[in-house]
C-alpha positions as CSV (number, residue, x, y, z in Angstrom):
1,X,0.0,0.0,0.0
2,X,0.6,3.8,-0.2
3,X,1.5,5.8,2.7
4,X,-1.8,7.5,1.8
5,X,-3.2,4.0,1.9
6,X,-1.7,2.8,5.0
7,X,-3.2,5.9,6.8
8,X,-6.8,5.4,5.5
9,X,-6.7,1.3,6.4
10,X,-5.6,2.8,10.2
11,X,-8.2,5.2,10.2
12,X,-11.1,2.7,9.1
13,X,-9.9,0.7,12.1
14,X,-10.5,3.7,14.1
15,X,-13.8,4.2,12.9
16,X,-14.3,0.9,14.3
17,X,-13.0,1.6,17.4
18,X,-14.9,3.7,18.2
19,X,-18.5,2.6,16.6
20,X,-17.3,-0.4,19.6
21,X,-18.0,2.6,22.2
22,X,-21.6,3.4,21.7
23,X,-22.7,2.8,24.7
24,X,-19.9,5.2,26.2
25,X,-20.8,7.5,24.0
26,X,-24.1,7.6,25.0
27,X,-23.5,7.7,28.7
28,X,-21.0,10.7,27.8
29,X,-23.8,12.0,26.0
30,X,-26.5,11.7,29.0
31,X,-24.4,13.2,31.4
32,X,-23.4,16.3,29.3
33,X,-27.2,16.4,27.5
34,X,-28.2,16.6,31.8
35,X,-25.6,19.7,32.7
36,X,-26.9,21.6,29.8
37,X,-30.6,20.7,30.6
38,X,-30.2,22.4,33.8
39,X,-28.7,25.6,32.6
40,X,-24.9,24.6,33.3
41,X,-22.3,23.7,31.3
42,X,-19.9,20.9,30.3
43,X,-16.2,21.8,30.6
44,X,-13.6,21.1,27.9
45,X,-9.9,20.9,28.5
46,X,-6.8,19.6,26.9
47,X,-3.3,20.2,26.5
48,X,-0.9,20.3,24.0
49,X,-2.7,18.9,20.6
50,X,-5.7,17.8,22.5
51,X,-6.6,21.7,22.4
52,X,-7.8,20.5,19.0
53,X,-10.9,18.5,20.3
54,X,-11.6,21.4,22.6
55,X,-12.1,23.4,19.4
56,X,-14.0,20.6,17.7
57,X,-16.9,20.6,20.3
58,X,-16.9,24.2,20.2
59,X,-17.8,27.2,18.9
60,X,-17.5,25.6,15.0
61,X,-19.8,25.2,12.5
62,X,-22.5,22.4,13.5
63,X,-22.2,23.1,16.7
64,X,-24.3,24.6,19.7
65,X,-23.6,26.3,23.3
66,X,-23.1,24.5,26.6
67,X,-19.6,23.7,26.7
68,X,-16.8,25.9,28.3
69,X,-13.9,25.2,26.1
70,X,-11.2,26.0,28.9
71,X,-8.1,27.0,26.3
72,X,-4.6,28.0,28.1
73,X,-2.6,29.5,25.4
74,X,0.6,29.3,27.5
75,X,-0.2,25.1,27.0
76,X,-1.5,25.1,23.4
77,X,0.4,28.2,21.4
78,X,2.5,25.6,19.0
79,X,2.8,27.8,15.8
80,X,5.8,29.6,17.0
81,X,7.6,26.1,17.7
82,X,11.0,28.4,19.3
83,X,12.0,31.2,21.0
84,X,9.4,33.0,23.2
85,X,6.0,31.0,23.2
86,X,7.5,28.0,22.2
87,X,6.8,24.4,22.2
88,X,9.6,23.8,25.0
89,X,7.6,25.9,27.4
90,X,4.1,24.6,26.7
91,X,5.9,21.0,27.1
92,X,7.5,22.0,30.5
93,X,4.3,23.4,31.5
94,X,1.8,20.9,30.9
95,X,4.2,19.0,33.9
96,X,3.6,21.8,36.4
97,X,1.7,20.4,39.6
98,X,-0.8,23.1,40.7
99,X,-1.2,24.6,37.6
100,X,-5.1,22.8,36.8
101,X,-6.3,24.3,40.8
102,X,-5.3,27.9,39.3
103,X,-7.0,27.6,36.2
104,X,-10.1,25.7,38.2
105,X,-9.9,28.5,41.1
106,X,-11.6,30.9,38.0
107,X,-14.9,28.8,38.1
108,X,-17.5,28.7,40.0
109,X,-18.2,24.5,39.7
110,X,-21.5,22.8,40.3
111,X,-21.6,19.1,40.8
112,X,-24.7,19.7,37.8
113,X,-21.6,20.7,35.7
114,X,-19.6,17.1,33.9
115,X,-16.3,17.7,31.8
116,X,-14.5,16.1,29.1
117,X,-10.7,16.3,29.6
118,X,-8.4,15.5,26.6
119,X,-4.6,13.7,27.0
120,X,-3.8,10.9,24.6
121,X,-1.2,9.8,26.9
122,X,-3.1,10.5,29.8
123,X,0.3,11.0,31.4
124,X,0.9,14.5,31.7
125,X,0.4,16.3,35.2
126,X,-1.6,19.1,34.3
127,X,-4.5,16.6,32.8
128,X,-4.1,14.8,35.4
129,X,-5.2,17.0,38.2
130,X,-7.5,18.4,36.4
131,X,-9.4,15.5,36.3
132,X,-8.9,15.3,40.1
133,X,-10.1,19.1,40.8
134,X,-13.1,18.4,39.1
135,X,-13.8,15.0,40.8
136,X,-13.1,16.9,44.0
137,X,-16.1,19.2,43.2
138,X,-18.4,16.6,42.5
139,X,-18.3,16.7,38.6
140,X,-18.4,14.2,36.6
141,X,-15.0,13.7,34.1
142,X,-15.0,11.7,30.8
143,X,-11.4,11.0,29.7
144,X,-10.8,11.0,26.1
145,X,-7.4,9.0,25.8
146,X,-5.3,6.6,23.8
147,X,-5.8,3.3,25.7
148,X,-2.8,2.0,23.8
149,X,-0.6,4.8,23.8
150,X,-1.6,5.5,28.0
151,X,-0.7,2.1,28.9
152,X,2.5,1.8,27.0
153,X,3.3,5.4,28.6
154,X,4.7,6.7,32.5
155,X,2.7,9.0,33.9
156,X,4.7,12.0,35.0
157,X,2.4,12.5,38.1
158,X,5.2,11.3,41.0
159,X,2.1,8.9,42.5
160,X,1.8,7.2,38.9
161,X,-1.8,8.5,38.5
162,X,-2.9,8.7,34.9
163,X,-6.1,10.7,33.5
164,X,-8.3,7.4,33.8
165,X,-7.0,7.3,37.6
166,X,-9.6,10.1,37.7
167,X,-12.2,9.6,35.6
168,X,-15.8,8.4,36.1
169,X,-15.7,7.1,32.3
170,X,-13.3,6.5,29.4
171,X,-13.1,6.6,26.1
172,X,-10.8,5.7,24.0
173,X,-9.5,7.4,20.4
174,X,-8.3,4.1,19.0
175,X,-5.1,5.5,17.5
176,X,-1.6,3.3,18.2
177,X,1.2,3.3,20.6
178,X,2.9,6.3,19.6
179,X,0.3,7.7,18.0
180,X,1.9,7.7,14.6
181,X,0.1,5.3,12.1
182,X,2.1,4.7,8.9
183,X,5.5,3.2,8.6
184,X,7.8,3.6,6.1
185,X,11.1,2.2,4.4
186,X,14.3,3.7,5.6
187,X,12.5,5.8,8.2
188,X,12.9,4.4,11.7
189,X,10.0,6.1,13.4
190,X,6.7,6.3,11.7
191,X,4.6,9.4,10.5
192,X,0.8,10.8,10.7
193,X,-0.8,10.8,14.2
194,X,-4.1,9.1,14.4
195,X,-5.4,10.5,17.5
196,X,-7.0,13.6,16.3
197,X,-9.3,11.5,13.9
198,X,-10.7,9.1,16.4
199,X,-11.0,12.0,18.8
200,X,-12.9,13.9,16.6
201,X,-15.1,11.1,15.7
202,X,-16.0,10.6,19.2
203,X,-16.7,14.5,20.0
204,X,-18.9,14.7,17.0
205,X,-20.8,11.2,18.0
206,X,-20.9,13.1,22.0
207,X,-22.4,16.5,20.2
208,X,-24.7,14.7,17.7
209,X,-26.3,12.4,20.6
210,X,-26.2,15.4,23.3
211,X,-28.5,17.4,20.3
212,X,-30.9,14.8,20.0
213,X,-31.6,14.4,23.7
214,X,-31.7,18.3,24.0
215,X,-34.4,18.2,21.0
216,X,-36.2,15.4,22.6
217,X,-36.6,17.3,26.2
218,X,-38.0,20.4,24.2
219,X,-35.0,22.5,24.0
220,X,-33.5,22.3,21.1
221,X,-30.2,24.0,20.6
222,X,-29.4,27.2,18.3
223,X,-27.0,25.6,16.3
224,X,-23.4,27.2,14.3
225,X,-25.0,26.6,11.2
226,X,-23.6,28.1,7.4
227,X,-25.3,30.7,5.0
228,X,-25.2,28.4,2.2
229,X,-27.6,26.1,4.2
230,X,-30.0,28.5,6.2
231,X,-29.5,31.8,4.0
232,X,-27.3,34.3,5.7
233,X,-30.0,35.8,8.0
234,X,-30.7,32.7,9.8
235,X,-27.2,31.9,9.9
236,X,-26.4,35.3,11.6
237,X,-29.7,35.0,13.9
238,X,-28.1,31.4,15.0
239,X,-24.7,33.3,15.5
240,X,-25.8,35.9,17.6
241,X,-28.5,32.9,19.4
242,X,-25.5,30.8,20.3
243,X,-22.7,33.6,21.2
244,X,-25.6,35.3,23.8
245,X,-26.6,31.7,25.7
246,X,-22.8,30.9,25.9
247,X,-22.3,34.3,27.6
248,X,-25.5,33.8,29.9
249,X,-24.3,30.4,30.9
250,X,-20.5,31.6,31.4
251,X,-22.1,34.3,33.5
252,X,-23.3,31.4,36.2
253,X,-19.7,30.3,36.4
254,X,-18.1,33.6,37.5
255,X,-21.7,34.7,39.7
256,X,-20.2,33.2,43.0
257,X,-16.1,32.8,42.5
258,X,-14.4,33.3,45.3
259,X,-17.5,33.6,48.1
260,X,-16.1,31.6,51.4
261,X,-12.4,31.6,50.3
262,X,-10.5,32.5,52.0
């Protein structure tokens, strides 16, 4: 086969990977459909290149509010690769203990609220215990990990804790050991990750099934949807419907920060 090959036979086998999860799926799906059914929201985190399945649940097209996509630049900024901002930093960073509690400590959480947090390793520390500060406040976590790649992996927390050490349910991207999926001759290490596909297939099965629940319980959701489907004046209505309940929602998660802290 072609390289080109080779990465589309992987990525079928993702695909059924993941179709193997349904049942996850749904439960993720029923658990985040239930925090936006009650006015809250679903958190979003990952580092590194997991920032990218933040983004994928939202705000994009096809999508809809009710998710708080928590995005640390000084952990995701990759473009600049060296110098200041670089990839070094957001590497050494990612491994800092205490860094999730400070960017928790901006929330006000509600044990209504569930998150999905993002690490294909499932190894770094900041992840990590952010998945534990959110289990601390009652809220339900869904990991979204490489089962391979995680258990082939040390987890840089010093107690050996990994992501699905604190997670009430796991799902898995279906991508291999390294992440990498195509091999090729007279290249020692292979090439093209596969965990951004089955991670984005498995946020878009989440968002699809959380839509049909919030349809089915009378609330359906004002959806990121393009001119060329709706004509440009629904499309901007739907805009302007999703960017105002995002802001209402966020509101609730700033209303009480800080009361009895001392």
């Amino acid at each position: 086969m072609t390289p080109a090959q080779q990465y589309l036979e992987h990525s079928r086998q993702i695909i059924e990977t993941v179709s193997a999860q349904q049942h996850l799926i749904e439960q993720a799906a029923n658990w985040f459909a239930e925090s936006i059914l009650s006015g809250r929201m679903v958190h979003v985190f990952g580092s590194g290149h997991s920032r990218i399945m933040v983004e994928e649940m939202w705000p994009r097209y096809g999508s809809f509010p009710g998710f708080n996509p928590i995005v640390e630049l000084s952990l995701t900024f990759h473009n600049l690769v060296v110098g200041a901002n670089g990839q070094r930093q957001a590497m050494f960073l990612e491994n800092v203990s205490g860094l999730a509690e400070r960017i928790l400590r901006n929330f006000d959480l509600s044990p209504n609220d569930t998150a999905l947090v993002i690490s294909s390793s499932g190894c770094n520390i900041v992840p990590i215990e952010m998945a534990e500060e959110f289990q601390k406040h009652n809220v339900k976590v869904v990991a979204l990990i490489t089962k391979a790649h995680a258990a082939a992996s040390r987890s840089k927390d010093k107690r050996g804790k990994k992501l699905e050490d604190f997670a009430d349910l796991v799902l898995d991207t279906g991508a291999p050991v390294g992440d990498a999926m195509v091999r090729l001759n007279q290249l020692d290490t292979p090439v093209a990750p596969g965990s951004t596909v089955g991670g984005a297939l498995i946020v878009n099965s989440i968002k699809a099934e959380v839509a049909q629940r919030l349809v089915s319980a009378g609330s359906p959701p004002p959806v990121l949807t393009a001119g060329a489907i709706v004509g440009d004046s629904r499309a901007k209505e739907l805009f302007e419907a999703a960017y105002d309940e995002h802001a209402h929602r966020l509101a609730k998660l700033y209303q009480h920060v800080g009361d009895n802290k001392s």
